[in-house]
Residue, then its C-alpha position, 0 to 999 in steps of 0.5 A: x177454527x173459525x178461519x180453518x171453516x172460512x177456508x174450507x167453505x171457499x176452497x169447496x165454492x171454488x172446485x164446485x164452480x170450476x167450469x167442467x173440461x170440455x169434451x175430448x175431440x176423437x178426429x176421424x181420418x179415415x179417408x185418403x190424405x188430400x186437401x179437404x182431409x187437411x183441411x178437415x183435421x187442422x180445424x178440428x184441433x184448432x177447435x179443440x184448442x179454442x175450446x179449452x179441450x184436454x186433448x185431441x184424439x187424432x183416429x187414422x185409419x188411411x192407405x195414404x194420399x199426397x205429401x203436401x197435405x201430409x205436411x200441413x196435418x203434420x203442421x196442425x199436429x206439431x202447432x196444436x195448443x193442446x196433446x194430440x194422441x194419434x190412435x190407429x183403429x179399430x181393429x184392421x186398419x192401417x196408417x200406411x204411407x202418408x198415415x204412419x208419417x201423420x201417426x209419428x207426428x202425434x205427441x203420444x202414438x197408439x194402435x189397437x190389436x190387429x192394425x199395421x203402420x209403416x211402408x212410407x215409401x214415395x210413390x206416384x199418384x197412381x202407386x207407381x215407381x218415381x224417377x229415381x232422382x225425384x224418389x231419392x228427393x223425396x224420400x229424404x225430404x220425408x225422412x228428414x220429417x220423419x227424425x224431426x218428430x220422432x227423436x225429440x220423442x225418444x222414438x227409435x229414429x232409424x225404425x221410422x225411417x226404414x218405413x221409407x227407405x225400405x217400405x217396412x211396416x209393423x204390426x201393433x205389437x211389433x211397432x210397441x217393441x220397437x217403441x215406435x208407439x205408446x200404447x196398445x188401445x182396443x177401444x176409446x175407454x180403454x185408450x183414455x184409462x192407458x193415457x190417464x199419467x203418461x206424459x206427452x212428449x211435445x216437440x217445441x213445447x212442454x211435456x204435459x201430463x195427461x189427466x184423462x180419467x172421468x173425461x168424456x169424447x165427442x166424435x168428428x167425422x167429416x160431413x156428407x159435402x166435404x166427403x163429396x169435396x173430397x172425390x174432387x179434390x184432385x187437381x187434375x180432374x178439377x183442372x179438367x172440369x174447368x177446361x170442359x166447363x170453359x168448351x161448353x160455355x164456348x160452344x153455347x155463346x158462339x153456337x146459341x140454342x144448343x142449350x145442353x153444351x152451355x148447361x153440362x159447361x155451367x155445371x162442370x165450371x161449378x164443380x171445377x170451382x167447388x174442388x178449387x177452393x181447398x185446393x192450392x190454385x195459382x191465380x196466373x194460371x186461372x187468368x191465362x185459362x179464362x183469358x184464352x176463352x175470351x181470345x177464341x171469343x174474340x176471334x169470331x166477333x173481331x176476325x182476326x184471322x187466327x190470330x187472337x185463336x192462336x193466342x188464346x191456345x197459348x194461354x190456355x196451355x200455360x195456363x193448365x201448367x201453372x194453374x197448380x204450384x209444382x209441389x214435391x211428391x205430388x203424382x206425377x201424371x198431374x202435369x201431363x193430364x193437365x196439359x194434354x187437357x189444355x191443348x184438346x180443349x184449344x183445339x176444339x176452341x179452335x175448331x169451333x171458332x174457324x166452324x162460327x166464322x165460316x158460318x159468318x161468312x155465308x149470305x144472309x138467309x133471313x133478316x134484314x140482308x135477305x130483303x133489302x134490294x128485292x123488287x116485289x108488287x104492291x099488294x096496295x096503293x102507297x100513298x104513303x103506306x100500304x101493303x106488299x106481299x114479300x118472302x110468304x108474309x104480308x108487310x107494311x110499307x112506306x114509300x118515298x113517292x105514291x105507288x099504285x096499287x101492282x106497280x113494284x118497288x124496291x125494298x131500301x131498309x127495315x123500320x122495325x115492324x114496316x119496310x121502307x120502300x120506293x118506286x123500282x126503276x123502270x124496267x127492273 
């Protein structure tokens, strides 16, 4: 007795000081799929794992967005330590193309009433048509993703596929019948009360079984700046708010004083950079864009009649073409808004550069090269320094050889604030 007492003592001190499971993560994906959204959610279950979560909730509710970044999402998903349990919700929403891929990756799928999945047909950047050897591609790509996720799950293969091949999407209902999905959730308790024993089925791993009564979430939703990240994470127009930024600081080092081309440069340099660092960028094609500027910046300072221009607008072009790797099912106007930028940008490279040197080449209207070699009077005797009266101001002067006062003299040189002078010839 006294030993079944020790016992039960010990087993009561052990469950009392087990730590308490941490908070089950409900991921919001409720923007397009792009770079900060990847980003966003493969940290998010990271976090989870390393915090000892139960489970992640992953809620979708997204039109979409780019294969590449569908891909790494899915990658988190299927790499996870701990379940994850994609719900499409609340109620309206929609895991449509990009979405339905990321829903099926999930180890338990859920959609609460009056949500739609489906309709994963390849498209362009803008919902256009591909060419058909790049859609019939693509679309095998994701269609062999989509059987890779979903057999090893029991989910009927060729309804997944349909959502590519023929743009079929399904209601929640529809989407139950066909067991593509689990559960039928309305809102957080009631998706944890339906998932408390269901067995996750994981691809590579373990089948868990999942214990979700009594847990609490915790909501994750992206912040203000990796919204803001979001609107340019687009490698178009962050490729373009470099070629502007690289214009305008051009124009202020090699036109200085406009002040308000070197300030609208700086700061769509810094936006361009902002978006570039979730973005996949090729370190060849930002050193091609900057070594272009600096060949046009060259150009003025070294006259090397247009060649370092014509070099620098090479560069620039091959630049922009390989400043973000060709990725599969990226849109396909990506290319051609870049490199279209990249010669309106070398143009006006080239333009400004052949604007500095015929500048360059005008006479001197002030300094220096204005006043050296002129013949003006003494104002005073020099002997050695003195006054002369030279383009509207009063000058010190210092002569080689003693001048009386309104005799003239020859300007030689500039010595800081004094002009170094000497008698004229006779007759100047």
């Amino acid at each position: 007795m006294r030993n079944a007492a020790a016992a039960f003592l010990f087993g009561s001190l052990a469950v009392s000081a087990a730590p308490p499971s941490a908070p089950v993560p409900v991921v919001n994906l409720d923007t397009e799929i792009h770079a900060v959204s990847a980003r966003f959610v493969s940290q998010a279950i990271k976090e989870a794992g390393e915090a000892g979560a139960p489970l992640v909730i992953l809620r979708i509710d997204t039109p979409g967005g780019r294969l590449d970044s569908t891909r790494a999402i899915t990658q988190a998903i299927l790499g996870s330590p701990v379940p994850v349990v994609g719900w499409v919700a609340p109620p309206g929403s929609q895991a449509a193309s990009a979405g339905f891929i990321v829903l099926m990756s999930c180890d338990v799928a859920a959609m609460a009433p009056g949500t739609n999945a489906g309709a994963a047909s390849p498209v362009g950047g803008s919902g256009e048509d591909l060419p058909k050897t790049i859609a019939k591609k693509v679309g095998e790509d994701v269609s062999a993703l989509l059987r890779s996720v979903t057999e090893p799950r029991g989910r009927p293969v060729d309804d997944a596929v349909k959502a590519v091949s023929d743009a079929a999407s399904y209601s929640e209902t529809e989407a139950e019948k066909r067991k593509l999905i689990e559960v039928i959730a309305r809102d957080i308790p009631d998706l944890l009360a339906r998932l408390d024993g269901r067995t996750a089925k994981r691809v590579g791993k373990p089948d868990v079984i999942l214990k979700t009564a009594g847990l609490t979430t915790e909501i994750k939703e992206m912040t203000r700046r990796e919204k803001f990240l979001g609107v340019l994470a687009s490698p178009a127009l962050a490729g373009l708010l470099f070629l502007v930024g690289l214009v305008g600081l051009y124009s202020e080092l090699s036109h200085p004083g406009a002040i308000l081309p070197g300030v609208l440069g700086a700061i769509c340099l810094v936006l361009a950079l902002f978006a570039m660092s979730v973005l996949p960028v090729s370190g060849a094609g930002m050193g091609l864009l900057v070594l272009g500027a600096l060949f046009f910046f060259l150009e003025i300072k070294l006259a090397a009649h247009g060649v370092l221009a014509v070099g620098g607008a090479v560069a620039i072009v091959l630049g922009a073409i390989l400043l973000f790797p060709d990725r599969p099912g990226a849109p396909r106007g990506e290319l051609a808004t870049l490199v279209a930028g990249a010669v309106t940008t070398a143009t006006i490279l080239a333009l400004l550069s052949f604007r500095a040197l015929a500048v360059k080449r005008l006479p001197d209207r002030t300094g220096a090269g204005v006043l050296v070699g002129q013949i003006v009077a003494a104002r005073t005797a020099l002997a050695p320094t003195g006054k002369i009266f030279v383009d509207g101001a009063i000058w010190e002067a210092r002569s080689s050889a003693p001048v009386a006062a309104g005799e003239n003299v020859e300007i030689m040189a500039l010595d800081g604030l004094s002009i170094l002078v000497r008698p004229a010839p006779k007759g100047a």
